[in-house]
N, C-alpha and C positions, 0 to 999 in steps of 0.2 A: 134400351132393349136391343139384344144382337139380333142382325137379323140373319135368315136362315132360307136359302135359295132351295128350291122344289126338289133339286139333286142332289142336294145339298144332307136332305134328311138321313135316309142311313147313315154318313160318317159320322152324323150327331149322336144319333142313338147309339151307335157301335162306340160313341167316344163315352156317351152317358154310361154305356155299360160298363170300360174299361175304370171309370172311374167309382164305380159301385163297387166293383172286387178287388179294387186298391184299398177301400175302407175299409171293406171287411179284412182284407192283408193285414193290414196296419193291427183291427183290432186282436184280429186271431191271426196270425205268423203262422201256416202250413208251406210247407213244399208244392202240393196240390195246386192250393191260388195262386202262389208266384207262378206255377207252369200255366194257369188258365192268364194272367195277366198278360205272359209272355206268348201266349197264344193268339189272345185279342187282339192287343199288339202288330203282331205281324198281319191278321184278319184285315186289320183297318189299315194298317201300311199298303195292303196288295189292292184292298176293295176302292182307297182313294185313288190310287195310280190306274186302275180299271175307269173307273169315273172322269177323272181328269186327260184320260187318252183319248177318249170318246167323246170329245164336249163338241154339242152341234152348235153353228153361228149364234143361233139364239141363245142358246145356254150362257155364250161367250158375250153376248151381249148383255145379259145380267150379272156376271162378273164385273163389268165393266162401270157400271152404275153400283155397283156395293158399296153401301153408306159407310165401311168400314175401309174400303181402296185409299193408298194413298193420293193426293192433289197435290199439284205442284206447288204448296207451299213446303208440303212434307217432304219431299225432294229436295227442295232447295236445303232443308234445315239439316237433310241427313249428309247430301253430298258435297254441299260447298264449306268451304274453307271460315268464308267469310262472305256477305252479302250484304248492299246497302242500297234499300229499296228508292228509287224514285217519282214523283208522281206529277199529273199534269199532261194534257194534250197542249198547251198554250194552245188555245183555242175556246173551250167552253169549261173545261174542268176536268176531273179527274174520274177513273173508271176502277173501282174495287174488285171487280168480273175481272180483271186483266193486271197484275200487280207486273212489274219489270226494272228490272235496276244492273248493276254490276257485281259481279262476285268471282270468287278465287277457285276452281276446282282442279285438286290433285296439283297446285301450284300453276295452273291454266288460268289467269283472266281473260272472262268470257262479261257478256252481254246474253241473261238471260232473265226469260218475259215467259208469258203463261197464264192458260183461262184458273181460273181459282174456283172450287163450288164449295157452299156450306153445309153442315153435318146438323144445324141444328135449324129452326123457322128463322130466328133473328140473325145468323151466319148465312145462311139463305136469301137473307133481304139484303144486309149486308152486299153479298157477292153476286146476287141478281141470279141465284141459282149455275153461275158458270157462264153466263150467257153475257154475251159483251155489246155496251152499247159504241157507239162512232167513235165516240174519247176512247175507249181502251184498243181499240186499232190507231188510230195516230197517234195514241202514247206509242204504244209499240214501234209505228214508224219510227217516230221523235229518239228514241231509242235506240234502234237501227242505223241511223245516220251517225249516230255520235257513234256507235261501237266500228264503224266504217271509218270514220273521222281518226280515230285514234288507233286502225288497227287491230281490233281484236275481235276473235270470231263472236257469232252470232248462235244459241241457241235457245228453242223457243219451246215449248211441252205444253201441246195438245189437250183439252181436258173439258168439251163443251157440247150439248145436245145442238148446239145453234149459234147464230146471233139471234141479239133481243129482236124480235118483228114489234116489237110497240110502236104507238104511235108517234111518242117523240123522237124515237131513233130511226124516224122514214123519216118527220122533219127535221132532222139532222143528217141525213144522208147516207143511209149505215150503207147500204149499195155501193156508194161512191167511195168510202171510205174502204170497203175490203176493196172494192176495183183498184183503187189507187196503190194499196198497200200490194196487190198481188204482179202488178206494173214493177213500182219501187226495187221489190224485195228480188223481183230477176235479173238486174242492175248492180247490186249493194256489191264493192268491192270487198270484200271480206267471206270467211268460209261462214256458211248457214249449215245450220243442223235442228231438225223439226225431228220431234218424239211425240209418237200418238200416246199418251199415257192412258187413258181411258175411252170415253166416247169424244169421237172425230167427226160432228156434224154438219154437213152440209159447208156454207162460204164462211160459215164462223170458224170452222177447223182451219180450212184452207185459206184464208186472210192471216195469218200467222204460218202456212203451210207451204211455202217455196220454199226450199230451200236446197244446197247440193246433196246431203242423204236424208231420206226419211226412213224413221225407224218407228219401228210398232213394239210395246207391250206383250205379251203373247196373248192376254187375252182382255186387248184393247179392240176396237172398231173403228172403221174408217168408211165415209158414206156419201154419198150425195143425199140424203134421207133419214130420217128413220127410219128403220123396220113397220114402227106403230104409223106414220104417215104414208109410206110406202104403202099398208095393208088398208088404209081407207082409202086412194083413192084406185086400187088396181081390185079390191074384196071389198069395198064398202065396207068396213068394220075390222077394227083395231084387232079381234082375235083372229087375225091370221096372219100376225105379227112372226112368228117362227116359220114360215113359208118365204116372207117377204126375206127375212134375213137369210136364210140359205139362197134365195133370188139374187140377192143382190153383192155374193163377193163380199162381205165386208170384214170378213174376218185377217187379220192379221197372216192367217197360213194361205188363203185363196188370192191375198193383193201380192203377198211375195211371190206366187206364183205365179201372178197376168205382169208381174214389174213396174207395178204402182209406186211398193216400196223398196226400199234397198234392203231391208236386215228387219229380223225380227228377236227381241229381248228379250231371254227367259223368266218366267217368274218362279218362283217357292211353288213346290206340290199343294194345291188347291186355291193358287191365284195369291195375288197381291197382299191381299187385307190379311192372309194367313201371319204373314212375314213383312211389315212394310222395309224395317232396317234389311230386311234379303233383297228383296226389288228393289232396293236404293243402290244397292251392290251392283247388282248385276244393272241395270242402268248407267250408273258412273262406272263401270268397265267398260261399258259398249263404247259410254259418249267419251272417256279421253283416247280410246282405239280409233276411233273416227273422226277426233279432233285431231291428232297424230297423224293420219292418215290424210288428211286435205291439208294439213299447212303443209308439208310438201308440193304442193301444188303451185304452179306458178297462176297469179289472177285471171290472165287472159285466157288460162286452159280452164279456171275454175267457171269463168263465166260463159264461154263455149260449152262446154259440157254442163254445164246446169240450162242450159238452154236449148239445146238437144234433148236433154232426158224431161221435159214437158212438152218438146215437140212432139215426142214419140208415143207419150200415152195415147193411147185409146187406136192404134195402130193394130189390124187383125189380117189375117190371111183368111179366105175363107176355100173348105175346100170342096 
């Protein structure tokens, strides 16, 4: 079943329409229908770009979750060349929430890793819903070192409400495990490149989220929270989840603006899942313009300045 966001309803209807008077075109060829076609047409071309100009944080935040958005597996399959997955923390085992290996992009080998969520209940269990236990951040480490080891950049794609809070990933030390990993990754001799592709939750984003630029989605999220946790404990109750989001920045256009992130990546007119092969594009434009961009760089500026630009967050004038 498609699903079909609260704002989403007009450009549906308006589409159900355009598609009504296309039948009857087809059946009866008048001049009239093809001009009402050509009319709805442009109705729906101006009515989505009116809607998608307007989108409040919240709005942007169920974009972000559409069961239809590309995951970075979909990414990897659209813009890499070639890709061969690895697995294993050589420690307890292996993390499905967190897939990561080697691959060729635009003739770039890179070292690229990523939260993975499922589309269906058994892809869901499968992938722990996006949500990564201890093993898929020291995979990722494990990962990181070798792409440092041999020289070749590092990038990683965002895409997780969290880490798992379960109880076997407290006894396994999921704390320590992103603490380590956000140590590590300020270190790594090699260019880092982190993309929020979807939702960017809390130390699970950021435990894959050092890196020298971070790029946003356009209508991806990036947080210390959720919205819906944010709204129970400052509202008591999750419906004031759209308050919490316009609260709290987390939009892709409000972190470009505080200098959270470096760049933010256009999507297709009506979000991602409209177009995923168009968001694949415009993604793999940004990442080999920015992969280009840092291997110029000599290591000791790259690790200077990636270490400055997290000293400087949260840095305000007040007047």
């Amino acid at each position: 079943m498609k699903q079909v966001l609260e704002f989403e309803k007009p450009i549906v209807k308006l589409r159900e329409e355009i598609e009504e008077t296309k039948k009857k075109l087809t059946s009866k060829p008048s001049d009239k229908l093809a001009q009402q076609v050509a009319d709805l047409e442009r109705k729906l071309d101006v009515l989505q770009r009116d809607i998608h100009a307007n989108l409040s944080p919240w709005q942007r935040v169920q974009i972000s979750r559409h069961i239809a958005r590309p995951y970075m597996l979909d990414y990897v399959k659209h813009i890499c060349d070639e890709f061969v997955e690895l697995h294993g923390d050589r420690h307890i085992g292996d993390d499905n929430a967190m897939p990561a290996g080697f691959a060729t992009i635009g003739g770039q080998r890179v070292a690229i890793l990523g939260h993975q969520k499922g589309r269906d209940t058994k892809e869901n269990l499968l992938r722990n819903f996006g949500s990564a236990h201890p093993e898929g951040y020291r995979k990722a480490l494990r990962l990181m070192r070798m792409a440092e080891k041999f020289g070749l950049p590092i990038v990683t794609l965002i895409d997780t409400p969290g880490a798992f809070p379960g109880i076997g990933a407290e006894e396994r030390n999921i704390a320590e495990a992103i603490a380590f990993n956000l140590r590590e990754m300020m270190t790594l001799r090699t260019p880092v490149i982190a993309i929020v592709i979807g939702e960017g939750g809390s130390g699970g984003a950021l435990g894959i989220g050092i890196a020298d630029k971070v790029l946003m989605m356009e209508n991806a999220y990036y947080s210390v929270i959720s919205p819906e946790g944010c709204a129970a404990i400052l509202w008591k109750h999750r419906e004031h989840a759209p308050e919490a989001a316009s609260a709290l920045k987390l939009s892709a256009q409000d972190l470009a603006k505080l200098g959270i992130i470096d760049g933010v990546i256009p999507e297709p007119l009506g979000g991602a899942h409209n177009d995923p092969a168009a968001a694949a594009a415009f993604l793999k434009d940004a990442l080999l313009a920015t992969l280009a961009e840092l291997g110029g760089i000599p290591c000791a500026t790259l690790l200077d300045q990636r270490y400055h630009k997290f000293r400087a967050l949260g840095q305000f004038t007040q007047q």
